[in-house]
C-alpha positions in Angstrom: -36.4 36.0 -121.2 -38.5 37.7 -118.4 -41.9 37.3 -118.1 -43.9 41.0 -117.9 -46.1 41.3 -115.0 -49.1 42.8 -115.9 -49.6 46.8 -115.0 -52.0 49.2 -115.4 -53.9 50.0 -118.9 -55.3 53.3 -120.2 -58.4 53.6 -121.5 -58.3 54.3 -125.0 -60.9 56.8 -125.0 -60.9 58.6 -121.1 -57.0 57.8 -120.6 -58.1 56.9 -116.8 -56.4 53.6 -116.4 -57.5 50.4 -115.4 -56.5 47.0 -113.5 -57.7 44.1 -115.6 -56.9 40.7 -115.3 -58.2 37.1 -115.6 -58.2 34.5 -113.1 -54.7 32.4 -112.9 -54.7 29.4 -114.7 -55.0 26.9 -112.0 -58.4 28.4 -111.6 -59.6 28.3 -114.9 -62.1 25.5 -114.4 -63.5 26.9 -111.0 -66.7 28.9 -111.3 -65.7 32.1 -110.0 -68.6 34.1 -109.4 -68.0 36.0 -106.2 -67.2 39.9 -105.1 -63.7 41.1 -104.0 -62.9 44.0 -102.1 -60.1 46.4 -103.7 -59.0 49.2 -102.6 -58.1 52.2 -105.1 -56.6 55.1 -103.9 -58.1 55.1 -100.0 -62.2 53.9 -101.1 -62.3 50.2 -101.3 -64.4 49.2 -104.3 -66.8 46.1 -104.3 -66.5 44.2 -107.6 -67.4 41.0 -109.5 -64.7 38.4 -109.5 -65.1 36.5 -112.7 -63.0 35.1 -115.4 -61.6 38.6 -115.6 -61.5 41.3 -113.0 -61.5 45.0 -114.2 -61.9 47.8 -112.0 -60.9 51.7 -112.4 -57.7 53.1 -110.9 -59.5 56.7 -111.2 -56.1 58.2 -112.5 -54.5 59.5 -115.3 -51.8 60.1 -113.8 -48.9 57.0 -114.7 -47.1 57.5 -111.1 -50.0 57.2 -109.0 -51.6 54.2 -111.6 -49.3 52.3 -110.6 -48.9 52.9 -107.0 -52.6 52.6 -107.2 -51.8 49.3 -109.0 -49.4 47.3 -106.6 -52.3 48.0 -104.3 -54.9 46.8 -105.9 -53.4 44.1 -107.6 -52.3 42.7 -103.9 -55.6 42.5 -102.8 -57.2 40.2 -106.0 -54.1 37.9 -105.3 -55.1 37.6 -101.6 -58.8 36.6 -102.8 -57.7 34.2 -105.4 -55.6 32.6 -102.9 -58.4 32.4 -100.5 -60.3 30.7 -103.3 -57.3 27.9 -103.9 -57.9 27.2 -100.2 -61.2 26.9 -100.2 -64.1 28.2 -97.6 -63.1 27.6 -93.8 -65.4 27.6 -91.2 -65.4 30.3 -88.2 -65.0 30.0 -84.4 -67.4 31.3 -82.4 -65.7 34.3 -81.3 -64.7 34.9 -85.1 -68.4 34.5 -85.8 -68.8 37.4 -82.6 -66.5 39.8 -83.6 -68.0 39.8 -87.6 -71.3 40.7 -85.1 -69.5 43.3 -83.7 -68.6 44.9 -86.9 -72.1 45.6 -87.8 -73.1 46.6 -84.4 -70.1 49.5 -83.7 -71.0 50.8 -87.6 -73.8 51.4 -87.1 -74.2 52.5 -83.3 -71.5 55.1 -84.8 -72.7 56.1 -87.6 -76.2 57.4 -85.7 -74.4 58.8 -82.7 -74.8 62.1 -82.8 -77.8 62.1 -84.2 -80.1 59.2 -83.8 -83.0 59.7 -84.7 -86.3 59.6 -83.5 -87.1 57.1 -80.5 -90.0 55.6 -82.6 -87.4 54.7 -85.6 -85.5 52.3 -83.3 -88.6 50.6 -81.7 -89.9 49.6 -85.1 -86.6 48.3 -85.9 -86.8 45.9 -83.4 -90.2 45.3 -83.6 -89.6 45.0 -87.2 -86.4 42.4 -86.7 -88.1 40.7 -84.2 -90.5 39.6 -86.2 -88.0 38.6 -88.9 -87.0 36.3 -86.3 -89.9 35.0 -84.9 -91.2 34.2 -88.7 -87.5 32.4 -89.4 -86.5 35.1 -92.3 -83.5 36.3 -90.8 -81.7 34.5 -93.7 -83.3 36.7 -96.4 -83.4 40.0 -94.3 -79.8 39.8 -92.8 -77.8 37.2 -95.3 -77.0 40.2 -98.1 -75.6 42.4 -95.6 -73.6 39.0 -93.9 -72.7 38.6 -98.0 -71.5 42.1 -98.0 -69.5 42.0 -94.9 -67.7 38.9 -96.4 -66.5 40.5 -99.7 -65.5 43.7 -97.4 -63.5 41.8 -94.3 -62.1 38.9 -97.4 -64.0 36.2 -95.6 -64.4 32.7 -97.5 -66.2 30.3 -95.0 -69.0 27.6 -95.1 -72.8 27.5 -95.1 -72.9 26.6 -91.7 -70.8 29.4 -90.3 -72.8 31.8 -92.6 -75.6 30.8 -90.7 -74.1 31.4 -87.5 -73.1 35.4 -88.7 -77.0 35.8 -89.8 -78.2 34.9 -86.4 -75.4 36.7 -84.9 -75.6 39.9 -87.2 -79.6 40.0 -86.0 -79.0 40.0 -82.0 -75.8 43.1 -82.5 -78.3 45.0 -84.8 -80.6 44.5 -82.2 -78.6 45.8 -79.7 -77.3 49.0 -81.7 -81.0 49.7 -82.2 -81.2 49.6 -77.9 -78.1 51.6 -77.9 -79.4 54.3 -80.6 -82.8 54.1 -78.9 -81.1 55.2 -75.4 -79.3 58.3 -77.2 -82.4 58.8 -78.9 -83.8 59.2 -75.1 -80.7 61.1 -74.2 -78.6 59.0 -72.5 -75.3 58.6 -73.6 -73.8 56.4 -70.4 -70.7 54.7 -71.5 -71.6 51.6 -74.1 -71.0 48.6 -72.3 -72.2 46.5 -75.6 -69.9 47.5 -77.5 -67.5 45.7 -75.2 -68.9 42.0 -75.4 -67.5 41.6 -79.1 -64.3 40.8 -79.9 -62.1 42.5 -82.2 -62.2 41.1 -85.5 -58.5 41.9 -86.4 -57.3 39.7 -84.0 -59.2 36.8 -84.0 -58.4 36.9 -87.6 -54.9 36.4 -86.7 -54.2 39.9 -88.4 -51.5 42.1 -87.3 -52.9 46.0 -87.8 -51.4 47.7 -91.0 -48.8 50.5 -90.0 -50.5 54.4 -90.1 -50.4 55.9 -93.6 -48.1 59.2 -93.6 -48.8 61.9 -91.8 -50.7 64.1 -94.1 -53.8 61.3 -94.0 -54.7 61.8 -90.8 -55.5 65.2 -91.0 -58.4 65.6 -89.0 -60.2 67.7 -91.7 -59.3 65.4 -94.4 -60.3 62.4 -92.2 -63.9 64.4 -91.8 -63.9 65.4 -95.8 -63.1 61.6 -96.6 -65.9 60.6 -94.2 -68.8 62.3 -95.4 -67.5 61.6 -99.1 -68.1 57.9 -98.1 -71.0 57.7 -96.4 -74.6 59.3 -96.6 -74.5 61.9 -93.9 -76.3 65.5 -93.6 -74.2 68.3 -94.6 -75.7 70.0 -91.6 -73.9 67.0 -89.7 -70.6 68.1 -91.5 -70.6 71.2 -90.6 -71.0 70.9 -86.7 -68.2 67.7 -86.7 -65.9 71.0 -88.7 -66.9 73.7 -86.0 -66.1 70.9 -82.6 -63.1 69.9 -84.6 -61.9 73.4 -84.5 -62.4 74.0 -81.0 -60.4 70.5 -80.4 -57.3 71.8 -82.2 -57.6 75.5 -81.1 -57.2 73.4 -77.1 -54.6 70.5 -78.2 -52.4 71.7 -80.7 -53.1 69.2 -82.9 -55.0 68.4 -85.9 -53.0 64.8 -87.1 -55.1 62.3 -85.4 -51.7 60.3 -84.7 -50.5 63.2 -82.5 -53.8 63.3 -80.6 -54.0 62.1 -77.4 -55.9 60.5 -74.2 -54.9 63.5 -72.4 -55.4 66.2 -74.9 -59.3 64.5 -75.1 -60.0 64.4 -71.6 -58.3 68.2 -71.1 -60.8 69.2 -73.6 -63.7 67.2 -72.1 -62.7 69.1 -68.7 -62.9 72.7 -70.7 -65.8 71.9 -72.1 -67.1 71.1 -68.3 -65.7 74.4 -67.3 -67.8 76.2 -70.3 -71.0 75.2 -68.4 -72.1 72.6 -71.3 -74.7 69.9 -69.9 -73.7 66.4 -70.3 -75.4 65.7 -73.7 -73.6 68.6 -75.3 -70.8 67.4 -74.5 -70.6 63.7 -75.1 -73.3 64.1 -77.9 -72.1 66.9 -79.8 -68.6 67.9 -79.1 -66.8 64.4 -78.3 -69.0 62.8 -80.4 -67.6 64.8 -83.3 -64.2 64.2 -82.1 -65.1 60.5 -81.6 -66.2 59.6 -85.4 -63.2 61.5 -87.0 -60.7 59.1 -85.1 -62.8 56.2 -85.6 -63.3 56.5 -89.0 -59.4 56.8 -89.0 -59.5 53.2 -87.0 -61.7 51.8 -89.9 -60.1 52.8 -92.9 -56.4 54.5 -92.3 -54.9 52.4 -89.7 -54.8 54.6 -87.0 -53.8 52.2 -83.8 -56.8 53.3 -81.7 -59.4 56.0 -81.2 -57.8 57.8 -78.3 -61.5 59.4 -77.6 -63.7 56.2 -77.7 -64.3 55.8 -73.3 -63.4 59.4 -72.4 -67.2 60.9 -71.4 -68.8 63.4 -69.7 -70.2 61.1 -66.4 -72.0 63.3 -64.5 -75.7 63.2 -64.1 -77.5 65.1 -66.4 -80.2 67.5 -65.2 -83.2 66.3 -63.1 -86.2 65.9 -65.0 -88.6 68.5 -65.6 -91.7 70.0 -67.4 -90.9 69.5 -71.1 -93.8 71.9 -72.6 -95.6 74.4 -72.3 -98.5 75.0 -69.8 -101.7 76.6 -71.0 -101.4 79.7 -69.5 -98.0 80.3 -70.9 -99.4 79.2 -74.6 -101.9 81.6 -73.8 -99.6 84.6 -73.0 -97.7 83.9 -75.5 -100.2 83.7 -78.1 -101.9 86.9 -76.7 -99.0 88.4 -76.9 -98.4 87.9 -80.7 -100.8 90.7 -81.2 -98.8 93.3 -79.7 -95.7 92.4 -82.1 -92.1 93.4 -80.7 -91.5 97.6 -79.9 -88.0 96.7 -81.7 -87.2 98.0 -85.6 -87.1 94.5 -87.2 -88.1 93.5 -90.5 -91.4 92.7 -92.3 -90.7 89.2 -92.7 -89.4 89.2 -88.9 -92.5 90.7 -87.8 -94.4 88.0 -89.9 -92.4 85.4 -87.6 -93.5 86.6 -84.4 -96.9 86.7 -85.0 -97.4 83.6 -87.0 -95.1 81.0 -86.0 -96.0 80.4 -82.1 -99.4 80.1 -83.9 -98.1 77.4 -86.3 -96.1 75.6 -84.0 -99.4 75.3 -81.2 -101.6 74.2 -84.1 -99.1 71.8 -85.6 -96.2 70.3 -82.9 -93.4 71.3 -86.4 -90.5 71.8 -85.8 -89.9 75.5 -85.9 -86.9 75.5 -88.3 -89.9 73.2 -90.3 -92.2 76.3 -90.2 -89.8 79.4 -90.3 -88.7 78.0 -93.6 -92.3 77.6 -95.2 -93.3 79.1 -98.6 -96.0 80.3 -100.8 -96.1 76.8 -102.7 -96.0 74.7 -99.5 -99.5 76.2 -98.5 -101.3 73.7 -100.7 -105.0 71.8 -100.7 -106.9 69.0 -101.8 -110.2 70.3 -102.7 -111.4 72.3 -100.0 -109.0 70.9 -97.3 -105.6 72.7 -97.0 -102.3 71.5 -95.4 -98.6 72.8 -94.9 -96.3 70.6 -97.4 -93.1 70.0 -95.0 -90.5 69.6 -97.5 -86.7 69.0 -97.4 -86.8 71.4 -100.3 -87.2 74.3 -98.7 -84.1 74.0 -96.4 -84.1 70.6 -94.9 -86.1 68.0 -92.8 -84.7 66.4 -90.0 -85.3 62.9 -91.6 -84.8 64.3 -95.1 -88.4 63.0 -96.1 -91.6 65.4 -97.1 -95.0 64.9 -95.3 -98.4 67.1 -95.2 -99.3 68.5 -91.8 -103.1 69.6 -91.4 -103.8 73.2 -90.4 -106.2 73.9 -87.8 -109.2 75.9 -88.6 -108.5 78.3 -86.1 -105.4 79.5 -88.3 -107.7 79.9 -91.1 -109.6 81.9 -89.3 -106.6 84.0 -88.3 -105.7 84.7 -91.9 -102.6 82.2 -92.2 -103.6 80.8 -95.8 -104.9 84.6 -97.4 -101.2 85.9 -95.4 -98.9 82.8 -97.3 -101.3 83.8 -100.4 -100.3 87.3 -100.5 -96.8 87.1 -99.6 -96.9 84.7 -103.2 -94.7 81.7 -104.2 -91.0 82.6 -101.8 -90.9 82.1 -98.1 -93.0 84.0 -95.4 -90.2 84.5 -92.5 -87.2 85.2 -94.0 -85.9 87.5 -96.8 -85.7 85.8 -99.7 -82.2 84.4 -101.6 -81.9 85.6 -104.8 -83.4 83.3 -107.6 -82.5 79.8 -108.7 -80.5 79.5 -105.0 -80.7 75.8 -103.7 -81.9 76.3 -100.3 -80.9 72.2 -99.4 -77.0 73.9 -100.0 -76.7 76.9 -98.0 -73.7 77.7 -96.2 -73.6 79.0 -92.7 -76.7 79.3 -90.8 -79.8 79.7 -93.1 -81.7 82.3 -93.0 -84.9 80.6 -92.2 -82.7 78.6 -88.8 -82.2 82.4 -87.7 -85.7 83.0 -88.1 -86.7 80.4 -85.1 -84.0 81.5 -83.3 -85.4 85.4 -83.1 -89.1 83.7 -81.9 -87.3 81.9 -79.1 -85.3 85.2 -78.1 -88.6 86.7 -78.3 -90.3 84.7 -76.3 -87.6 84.4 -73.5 -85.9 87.9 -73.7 -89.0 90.1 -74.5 -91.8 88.5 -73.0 -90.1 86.7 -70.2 -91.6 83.4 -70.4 -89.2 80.4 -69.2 -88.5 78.2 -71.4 -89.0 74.9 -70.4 -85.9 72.4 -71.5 -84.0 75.7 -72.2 -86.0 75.6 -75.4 -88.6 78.2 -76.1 -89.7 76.8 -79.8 -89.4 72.9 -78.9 -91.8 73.5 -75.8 -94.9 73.6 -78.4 -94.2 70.1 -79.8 -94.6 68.7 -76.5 -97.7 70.8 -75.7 -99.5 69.6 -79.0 -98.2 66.3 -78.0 -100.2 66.3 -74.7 -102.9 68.2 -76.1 -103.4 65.2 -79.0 -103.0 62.8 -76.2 -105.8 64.7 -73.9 -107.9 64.8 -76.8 -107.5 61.1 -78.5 -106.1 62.4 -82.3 -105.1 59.2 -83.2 -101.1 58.4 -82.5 -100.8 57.7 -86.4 -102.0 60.7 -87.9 -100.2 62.9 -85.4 -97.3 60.9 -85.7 -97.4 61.4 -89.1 -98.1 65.0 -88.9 -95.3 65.6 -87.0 -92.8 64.0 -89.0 -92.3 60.7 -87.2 -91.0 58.1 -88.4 -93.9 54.9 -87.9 -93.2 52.4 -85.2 -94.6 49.7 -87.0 -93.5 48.9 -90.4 -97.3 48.5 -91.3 -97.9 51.8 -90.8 -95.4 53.2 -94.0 -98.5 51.3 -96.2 -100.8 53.8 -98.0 -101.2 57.3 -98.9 -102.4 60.2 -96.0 -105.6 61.8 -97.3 -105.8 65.5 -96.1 -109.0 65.0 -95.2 -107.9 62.1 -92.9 -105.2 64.5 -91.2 -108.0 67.6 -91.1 -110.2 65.2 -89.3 -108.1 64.7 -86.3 -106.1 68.4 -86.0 -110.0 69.2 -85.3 -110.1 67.3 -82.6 -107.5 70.2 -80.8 -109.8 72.6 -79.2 -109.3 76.0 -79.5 -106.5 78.2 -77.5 -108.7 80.7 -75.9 -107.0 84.2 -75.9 -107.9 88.0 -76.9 -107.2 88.9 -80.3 -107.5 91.5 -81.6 -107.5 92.6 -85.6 -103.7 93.4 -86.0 -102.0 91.8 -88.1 -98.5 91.8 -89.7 -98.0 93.2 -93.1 -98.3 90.4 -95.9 -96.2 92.4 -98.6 -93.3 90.7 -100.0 -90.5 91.4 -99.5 -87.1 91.7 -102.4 -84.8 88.7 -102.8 -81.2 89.5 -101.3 -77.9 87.8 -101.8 -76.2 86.5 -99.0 -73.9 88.6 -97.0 -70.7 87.5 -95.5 -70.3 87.2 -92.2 -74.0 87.4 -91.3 -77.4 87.1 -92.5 -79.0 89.0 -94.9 -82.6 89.8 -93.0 -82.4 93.6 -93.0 -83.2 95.1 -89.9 -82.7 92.0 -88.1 
């Protein structure tokens, strides 16, 4: 008689089937009360390893259950053997190259966008303290835990310890690393090379590459930002580089890609006339995460793109905002509108947002895509309510920003009043449309963009950086500074993250944050009574292949 091996189980109800199975017999009197890693169908899921282990095969489909099955099934074997073995304790360089795990995930998760440089020195304020206070156990230990269950790792107390302390000095150094891109400089990362790779020192032997059709660099990106939380926005511009990859090398299966298709692309990219941070921060960066996500979790041998840079220098240091007499002329210039046929809610733009931005250091893609309902007060104090609701925030958190009595005095809160509940700077989308999942560049992004032309093209004011709308948040930077508004409250204002983790206690009173934007004095320019129409304007669907502002 042959014994049946157990096999994958419908559920009676869903029909999705599921792996379920208790512990083998020779463990039955061992407290099992770990996690195990399993993978089903590509995700590897975390799950409690009792008595009995049940986890879904998300299919109803027989074939690929038990495909789905074998796999799975493997990988609870491999723990429960681990367990008959019992924990073993880690070299040093095995202890490293756990470290190093943590450090390239997240130094690669943040690299194309990381952040705010304030973000990464609280970090390491904030671990630093940890340290200095002897908490690192219970501030690093659960991730150490996780990173256990995810790399199959049964060892003892004392080599746990060793990974805590370990695990705080590589986070540290991805928060250096993330803090330097945050500055803009993206020099080769020379960290990343003191840690050894964890496959090896394992004594592992790389799993062979899945079939072809995996590595599909657009189903490596779609699988990538279906497992992790990343910005859409971030989706789209990995999509648009990866295109421009494939249109130069031919190729879109990351197994066919090579070191010399990446650097022939770098070297076109060069040609293009793109600076140094586009192109190791943007475009190779893109490239960069696809195939290194392939690394992680489809076996691809290498990432082909991981020391392939742009080297040179980047530009020399300049003036990063505005002057005063370029605010000025810009400012004064706001009353004389554009000569051009443009729209109402374009029109609105140009005269209100170089206002907005002087008074308030937003971003402009975080004023262009204000409404009626984010004009708001508390009693008799009103403020702009910046949130991601309204398109999107670069950290994906709300704040209040105070507005400046000179824009009241301008009109700004009887022109948002007016105009009524739908944005001031952009044609509206039609109702019930989610403006946190637009497609395409939104109409509120093409908003800022017509100000900066505006600026440059029309009134023929440099911009300094290259960027026409940025220059004001460096101006009311070195205003608040000239003026002593406290670094909280404009931090704050300006959508910063804190630098100290004290500083995320408490609410933000609007009376607090109208207190310092007083402080600003006042731009001093000729105005005169002109002002843009506040009518509002009719909702419009989305056209294809452009945007919808009529008129332009």
């Amino acid at each position: 008689m042959s014994l049946r091996m157990p096999g994958p189980q419908p559920h009676p109800k869903t029909g999705v089937y599921y792996l379920r199975q208790r512990a083998p017999s020779d463990l039955k009197d061992v407290p099992l009360d770990g996690r195990v890693a399993i993978p089903v169908g590509g995700v590897v899921r975390t799950v409690k390893a009792g008595k009995t282990v049940k986890v879904s095969l998300d299919t109803k489909d027989p074939a690929e259950a038990k495909r789905r099955h074998r796999e799975a099934d493997a990988a609870l074997h491999e723990y429960w053997q681990r367990f008959r073995e019992g924990p073993k304790p880690l070299s040093n360089k095995q202890v490293q190259a756990l470290a190093g795990i943590l450090y390239a995930r997240l130094v690669d998760m943040m690299d194309s966008e990381p952040g705010e440089e304030g973000i990464w020195k609280a970090v390491l304020r904030l671990n630093k303290g940890k340290a200095e206070r002897g908490e690192l156990h219970g501030w690093f230990g659960p991730t150490v835990d996780e990173l256990f269950v995810e790399q199959d790792v049964n060892t003892d107390l004392f080599s746990r310890s060793r990974v805590v302390h370990a695990a705080f000095k590589a986070i540290q150094l991805a928060a250096e690393t993330n803090l330097r891109k945050a500055e803009g400089d993206y020099s080769p990362d020379e960290a990343r090379e003191r840690f050894p790779n964890w496959g090896a020192e394992r004594g592992e032997t790389k799993p062979a590459p899945r079939v072809t059709g995996d590595l599909d660099l657009f189903a490596l990106l779609d699988h990538k930002f279906a497992t992790q939380s990343l910005k859409e926005k971030t989706k789209n511009d990995y999509a648009r580089d990866l295109v421009k990859f494939v249109k130069s090398s031919g190729h879109r299966n990351a197994l066919d890609v090579t070191n010399e298709d990446v650097r022939k692309w770098r070297d076109e990219l060069i040609a293009e006339g793109l600076s140094p941070s586009k192109v190791n921060g943007k475009a190779l960066a893109a490239l960069s995460a696809v195939l290194t996500h392939a690394v992680r979790e489809f076996g691809l041998p290498t990432n082909v793109a991981s020391d392939i840079r742009d080297r040179r220098d980047g530009p020399a240091p300049g003036k990063k905002g505005y002057d005063m007499e370029q605010a000025k002329a810009i400012l004064g210039a706001t009353f004389m509108g554009s000569p051009k046929d443009v729209s109402v809610p374009h029109k609105r733009a140009l005269f209100w947002v170089p206002w907005i931005c002087a008074y308030t250091g937003l971003r402009v893609a975080e004023i262009t895509q204000l409404r009626g309902v984010d004009v708001r007060s508390d009693g008799d104090t009103p403020y702009l309510f910046i949130t991601p609701e309204a398109g999107s925030t670069k950290s994906g958190r709300a704040w209040m920003a105070a507005v400046h009595p000179h824009l009241v005095e301008l009109g700004l809160l009887e022109m948002f009043k007016e105009v009524g509940s739908g944005p001031a700077f952009y044609v509206p989308y039609p109702d019930g449309t989610d403006l946190t999942k637009q497609t395409g560049k939104p109409r509120s992004q093409e908003a800022g963009v017509r100000v900066g032309n505006w600026i440059t093209d029309e009134l023929g004011i440099p911009a300094p950086g290259g960027k026409p709308n940025h220059a004001w948040r460096h101006l009311f930077t070195t205003l608040s500074r000239a003026h002593d508004m406290d670094k909280q409250t404009r931090d704050y204002m300006l959508g910063s993250g804190a630098e100290d983790a004290r500083e995320g206690y408490g609410d933000w009173p609007p009376t607090a944050l109208a207190r310092e934007i007083r402080k600003l004095p006042r731009f001093d320019v000729k105005a005169t009574t002109w002002r843009p129409s506040n009518e509002a304007v009719s909702a419009q669907a989305q056209r294809k292949g452009r945007n919808a502002n009529e008129k332009g």
